[in-house]
C-alpha positions as CSV (number, residue, x, y, z in Angstrom):
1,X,4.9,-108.7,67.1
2,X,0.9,-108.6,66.3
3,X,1.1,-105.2,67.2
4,X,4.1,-104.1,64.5
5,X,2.2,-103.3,61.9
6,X,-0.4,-100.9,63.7
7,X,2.5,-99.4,65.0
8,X,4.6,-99.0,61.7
9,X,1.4,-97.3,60.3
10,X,1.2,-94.9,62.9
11,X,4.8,-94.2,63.1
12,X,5.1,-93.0,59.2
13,X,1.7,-91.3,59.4
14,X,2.9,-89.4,62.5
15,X,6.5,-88.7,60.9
16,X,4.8,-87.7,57.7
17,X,2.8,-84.8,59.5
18,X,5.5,-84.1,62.0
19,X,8.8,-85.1,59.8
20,X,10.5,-83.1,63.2
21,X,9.8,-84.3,66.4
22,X,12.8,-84.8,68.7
23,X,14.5,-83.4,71.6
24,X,18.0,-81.8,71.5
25,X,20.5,-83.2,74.3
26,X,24.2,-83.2,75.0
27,X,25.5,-86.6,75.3
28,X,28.3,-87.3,77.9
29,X,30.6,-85.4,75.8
30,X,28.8,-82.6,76.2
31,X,28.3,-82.7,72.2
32,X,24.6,-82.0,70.9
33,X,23.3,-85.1,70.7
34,X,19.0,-85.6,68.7
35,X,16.5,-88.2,70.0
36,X,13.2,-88.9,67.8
37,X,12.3,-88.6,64.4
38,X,14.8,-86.3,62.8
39,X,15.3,-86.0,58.7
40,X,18.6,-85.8,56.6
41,X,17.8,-81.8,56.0
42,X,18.0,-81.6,59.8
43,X,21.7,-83.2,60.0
44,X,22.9,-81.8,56.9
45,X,21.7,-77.7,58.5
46,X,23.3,-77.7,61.5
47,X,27.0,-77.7,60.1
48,X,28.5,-77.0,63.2
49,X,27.3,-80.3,65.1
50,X,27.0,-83.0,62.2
51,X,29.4,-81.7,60.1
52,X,29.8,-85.9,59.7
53,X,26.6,-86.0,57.7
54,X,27.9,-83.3,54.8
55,X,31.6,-84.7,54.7
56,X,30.4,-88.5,54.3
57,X,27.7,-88.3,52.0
58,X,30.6,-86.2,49.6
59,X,33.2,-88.3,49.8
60,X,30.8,-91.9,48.9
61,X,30.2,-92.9,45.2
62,X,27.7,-95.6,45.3
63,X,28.4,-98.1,42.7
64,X,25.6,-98.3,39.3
65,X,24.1,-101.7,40.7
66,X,23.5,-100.6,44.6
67,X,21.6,-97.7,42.9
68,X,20.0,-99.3,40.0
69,X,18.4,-101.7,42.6
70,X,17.2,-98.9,45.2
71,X,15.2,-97.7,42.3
72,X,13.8,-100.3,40.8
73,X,12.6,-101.3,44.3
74,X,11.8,-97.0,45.3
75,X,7.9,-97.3,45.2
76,X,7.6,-100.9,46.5
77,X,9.4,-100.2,50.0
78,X,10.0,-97.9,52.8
79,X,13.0,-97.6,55.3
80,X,12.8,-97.5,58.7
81,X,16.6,-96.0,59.9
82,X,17.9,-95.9,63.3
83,X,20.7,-94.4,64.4
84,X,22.7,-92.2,66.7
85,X,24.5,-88.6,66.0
86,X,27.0,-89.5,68.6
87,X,27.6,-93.3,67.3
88,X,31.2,-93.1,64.7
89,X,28.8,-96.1,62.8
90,X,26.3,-94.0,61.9
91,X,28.4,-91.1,60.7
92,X,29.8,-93.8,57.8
93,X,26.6,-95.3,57.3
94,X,23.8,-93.1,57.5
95,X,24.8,-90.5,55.2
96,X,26.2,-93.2,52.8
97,X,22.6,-94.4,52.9
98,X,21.2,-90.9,52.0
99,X,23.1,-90.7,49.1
100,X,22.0,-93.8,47.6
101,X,18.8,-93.2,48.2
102,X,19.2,-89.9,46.6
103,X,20.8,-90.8,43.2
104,X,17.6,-93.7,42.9
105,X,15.4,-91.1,43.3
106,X,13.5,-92.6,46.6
107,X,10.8,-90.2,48.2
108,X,11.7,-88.9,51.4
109,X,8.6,-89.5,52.4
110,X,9.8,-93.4,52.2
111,X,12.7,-93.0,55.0
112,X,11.7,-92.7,58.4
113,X,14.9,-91.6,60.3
114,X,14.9,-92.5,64.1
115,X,17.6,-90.8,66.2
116,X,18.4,-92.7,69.7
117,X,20.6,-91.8,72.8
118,X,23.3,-94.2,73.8
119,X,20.9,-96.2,76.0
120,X,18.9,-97.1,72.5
121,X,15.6,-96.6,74.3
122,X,13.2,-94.0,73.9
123,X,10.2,-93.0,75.5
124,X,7.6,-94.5,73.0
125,X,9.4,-97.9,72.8
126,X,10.1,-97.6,68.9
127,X,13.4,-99.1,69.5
128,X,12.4,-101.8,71.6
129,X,9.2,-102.6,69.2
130,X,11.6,-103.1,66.3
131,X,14.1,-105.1,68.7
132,X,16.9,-102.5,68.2
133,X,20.1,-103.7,69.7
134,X,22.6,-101.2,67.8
135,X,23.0,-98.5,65.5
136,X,23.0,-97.7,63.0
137,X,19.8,-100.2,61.9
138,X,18.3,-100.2,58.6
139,X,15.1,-102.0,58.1
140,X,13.4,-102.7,54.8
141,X,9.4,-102.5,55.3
142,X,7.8,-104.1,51.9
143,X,4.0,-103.8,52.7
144,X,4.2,-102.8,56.3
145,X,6.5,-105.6,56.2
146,X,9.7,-106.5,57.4
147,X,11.9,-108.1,54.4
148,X,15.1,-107.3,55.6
149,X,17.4,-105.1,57.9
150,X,21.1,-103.9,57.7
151,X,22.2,-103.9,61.5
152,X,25.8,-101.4,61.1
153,X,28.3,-102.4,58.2
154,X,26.4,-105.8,58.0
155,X,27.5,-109.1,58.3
156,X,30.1,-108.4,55.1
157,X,31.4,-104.9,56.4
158,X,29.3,-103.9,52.9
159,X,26.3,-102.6,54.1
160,X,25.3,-101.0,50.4
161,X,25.7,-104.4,49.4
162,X,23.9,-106.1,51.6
163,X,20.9,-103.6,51.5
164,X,20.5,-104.5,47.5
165,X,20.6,-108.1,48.4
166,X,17.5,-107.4,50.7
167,X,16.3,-105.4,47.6
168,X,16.3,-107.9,45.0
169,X,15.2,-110.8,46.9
170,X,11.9,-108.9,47.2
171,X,9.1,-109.6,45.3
């Protein structure tokens, strides 16, 4: 864990230069499947593949107090988002996520989104360094910091909910 915050830096100074670097798969479905940093423009492009990413993110109205506390908190934290294009989970959460994070007016320079095979490992251990068990994972970084994470729906099957929980607890 001494080595978390060395890596965080480098991992958001490398996805800030390279906001694209990933490798296109097909999972055992033979559906195209992304592994590495990928962003919400990606997803929401290829229409064909992750027509999930367009369809969810229309169909979710985040309530006034999930977004009023994603932008009181927008220039205080950063998200680290793991997840997988071929995981159901992540097709409800992720784009859900997006949208909040949209109407508060977060940077995306502030979401760093991780895309992972079905193993959940990749080759630079980003997974395994954040302890990444499933997906999708949302973890709150306050300072390089972790404050909080969302592992799927959460713990209440409200992961919105739960994320602004994280929120205002910060300092």
């Amino acid at each position: 864990m001494k080595y978390l915050f060395p890596i965080l830096i480098f991992m958001l100074l490398y996805n800030g230069a390279n906001a694209q670097n990933f490798e296109t798969t097909k999972d055992r479905t033979g559906r195209k499947m992304l592994k590495g940093f990928v962003t919400d423009s990606l997803l929401k492009a290829d229409t064909s593949s992750f027509k999930w990413f367009i369809e969810n993110e229309q169909v979710y109205k985040p309530s006034d107090a999930v977004v009023r506390s994603f932008n009181s908190k927008k220039d205080s934290v950063s998200y680290m988002v793991f997840f997988g294009t071929w995981c159901p989970d992540s097709h409800y959460v992720i784009p859900r996520f997006y949208k909040i994070a949209n109407q508060a007016g977060t940077e995306k320079s502030r979401i760093t989104l991780f895309a992972l095979d079905r193993t959940k490992n990749d080759a630079a251990h980003f997974a395994a360094n954040f302890n990444v068990k499933h997906v999708p994972t949302i973890i709150i970084l306050k300072n390089g910091k972790e404050i909080g994470r969302v592992v799927e729906y959460g713990t209440s099957g409200r992961f919105d909910e739960e994320l602004t929980s994280i929120l205002d607890k910060s300092n």
